[in-house]
C-alpha angles and dihedrals in degrees: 000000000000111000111212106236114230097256080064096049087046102046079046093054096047092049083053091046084050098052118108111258110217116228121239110248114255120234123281110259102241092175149285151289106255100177117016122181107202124279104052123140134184121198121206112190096306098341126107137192144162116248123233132172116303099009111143113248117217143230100272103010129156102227103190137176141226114230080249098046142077134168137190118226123200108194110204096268092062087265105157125208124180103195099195126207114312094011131135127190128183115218088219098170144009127165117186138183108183085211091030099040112198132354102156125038110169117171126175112209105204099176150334140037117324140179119206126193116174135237142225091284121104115278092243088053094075123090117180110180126180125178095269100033148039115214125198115194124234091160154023115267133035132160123214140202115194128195130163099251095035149018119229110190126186119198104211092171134358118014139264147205120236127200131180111240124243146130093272095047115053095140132034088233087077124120088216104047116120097232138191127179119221113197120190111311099014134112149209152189121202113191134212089245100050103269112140117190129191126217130197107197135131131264095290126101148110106342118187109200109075106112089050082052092052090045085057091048093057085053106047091053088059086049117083132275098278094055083042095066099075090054090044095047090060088052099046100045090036092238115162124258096198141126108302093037092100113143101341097144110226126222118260112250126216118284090249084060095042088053099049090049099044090061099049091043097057085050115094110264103245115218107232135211117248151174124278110242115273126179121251108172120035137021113302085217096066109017115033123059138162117193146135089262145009108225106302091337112098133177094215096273104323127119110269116209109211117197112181133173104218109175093337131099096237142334129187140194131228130211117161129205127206119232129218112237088235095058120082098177123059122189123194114215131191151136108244132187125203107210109182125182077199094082130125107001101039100046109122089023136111087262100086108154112196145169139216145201127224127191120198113207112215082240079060094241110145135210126190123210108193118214099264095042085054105038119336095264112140113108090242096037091076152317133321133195120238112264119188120187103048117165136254123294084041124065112266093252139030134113132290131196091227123222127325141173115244129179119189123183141188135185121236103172081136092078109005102205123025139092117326103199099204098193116189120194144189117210125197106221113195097348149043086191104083112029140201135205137202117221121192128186138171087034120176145152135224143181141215 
């Protein structure tokens, strides 16, 4: 045997050291973040950053968001995606043809809440899969809600097929797969273990896209006056800016109204002093709580403010906010929670269980917010998330909304200062029998 001297081996290692290294291919490029509310963040193989607008988003990313962040995502067939706060989305497929457009769209959900519009490629081009289910797309627009142990989908135009995931079942197409068709209007909910259940319910339902709506409203306020219309309208009307609200256009009010608007929006929002919550309508002992938590449900340290409507028709709750003589719009904000013993057997049914909020003016003028104009809170008005550990007088388990922001506003231009009443109630439909609650936290009232 010839042993290779070591002036071989070196003149060997240095032609090797020479040799051009071929780089590895970037990602295709599949679109890009239109709208981003800080913190979002895209991970490419082990490379992380944060995404801003108009950064360009990659052939299997992980596009994932803060609990304080959302994005919206254009592929480059005009597909939309809204990733809401805590959600996180895979860009599994896309296969594009600049003359062809699209003829693959795969996209992998892995939780939270997302909502999906579709692009120019064909319907059947279009795969979502989630741990627990499988989604072909016969139509444009579709809202999801992902949790580990189920899948909650919500067709707000079009229609869709749902499967649940398995082995056995990786493309619809399968003749194993466990189906249900979903046609416009109508819900869903697929579980890890097999169980599919239907929803009927109206358009409303989880809506990721509200903190990029509230990023547009603080913008449009420093815009002039003519950007500043379709804000101004919503106040002035007392119309809701709440999850749901995305993109509904408002109608433009008279100049009068514009001008008087556009003067108390560019003013600084003042905190007021209030009330604490008191109970107006039931027994304190059995329908009214504050707490750190409700049952295993928390709001990360914050009182929680639970109203429930146990063998009775209704009960409400009262707090009251004083308003400074020079403000002539107040606006009510808080986190609330919709909690049902109603879910998941009685949703579609005659039992709908809802809730409303009333605002009392000091000139003693009213206006009423249901549930699903506030936030989307009636048991038929969209889709809850198991919960599990509720407390005494409810049953142990049943569904909740979780946690979103509303803002709710009224004009009092009548009699500017004085005493605002804010009453929330909880109202049994069809039953005494299982009951709901509403549970509010981080309240507050201010005033323009």
């Amino acid at each position: 045997m010839r042993v290779v001297g070591w002036g071989v081996m070196a003149i060997l290692a240095a032609m090797i050291a020479a040799a051009p290294v071929r780089a590895q291919a970037p990602a295709p490029v599949v679109g890009s973040a239109t709208a981003v509310v800080p913190a979002v963040t895209g991970r490419l193989g082990n490379a992380e950053r944060t995404i801003q607008v108009g950064d360009a988003v990659f052939f299997n990313q992980r596009i994932q968001s803060a609990s304080v962040g959302e994005t919206n995502l254009e592929f480059l067939d005009k597909t939309r995606l809204t990733v809401g706060p805590g959600a996180e989305v895979v860009l599994d497929r896309f296969v594009y043809d600049p003359n062809r457009g699209a003829s693959e769209v795969a996209i992998g959900l892995v939780k939270g809440a997302v909502r999906f519009v579709s692009g120019t490629a064909p319907k059947d081009a279009y795969t979502i899969r989630t741990p627990t289910a499988l989604l072909g797309i016969r139509g444009t627009q579709l809202r999801f809600q992902v949790q580990g142990e189920y899948t909650s989908v919500l067709v707000e135009e079009g229609a869709a097929r749902m499967c649940h995931r398995t082995r056995h079942c990786t493309r619809i197409t399968d003749a194993r797969c466990k189906c249900m068709d979903l046609d416009l209007g109508s819900a869903a909910t697929v579980y890890r273990n097999g169980k599919m259940v239907r929803q009927a319910t109206g358009m409303d339902g989880p809506n990721p896209g509200a903190l990029i709506q509230e990023a547009n409203l603080r913008g449009l306020r420093r815009a002039n006056i003519a950007a500043a219309r379709s804000f101004a309208s919503s106040v002035v009307t007392g119309n809701v800016s709440h999850i749901g609200n995305v993109g509904r256009p408002a109608a433009l009010p008279s100049v009068t109204q514009t001008e008087q608007v556009s003067r108390v929006t560019t003013a600084r929002a003042e905190a007021l002093p209030s009330s604490e919550w008191r109970l107006v309508s039931g027994d304190p002992s059995i329908h009214f709580s504050e707490g750190t938590s409700f049952g295993s449900i928390t709001a990360g340290g914050s009182k929680i403010t639970a109203l429930n409507q146990v063998g009775v028709e209704s009960t409400s709750m009262e707090r009251s906010f004083t308003m400074p003589s020079n403000s002539s719009i107040f606006n009510f904000i808080t986190l609330a929670n919709f909690v049902t013993n109603e879910f998941p057997d009685f949703v579609g049914t005659e039992f709908n269980d809802t809730a409303t909020i009333t605002i009392v003016s000091p000139s003693g003028q009213s206006q009423t917010f249901s549930a699903q104009s506030i936030f989307d809170a009636s048991v038929n008005g969209r889709l809850f998330s198991p919960v599990a550990g509720l407390p005494s007088p409810l049953d142990e388990s049943g569904g909740q909304t979780g946690f979103q922001n509303v803002t709710v506003s009224l004009p009092t231009y009548a009699a500017p200062g004085g005493t605002v009443r804010v009453i929330v109630s909880v109202q049994n439909v069809g039953d005494t029998a299982y009951p709901s609650a509403v549970l509010v936290t981080q309240t507050r009232g201010t005033a323009r």
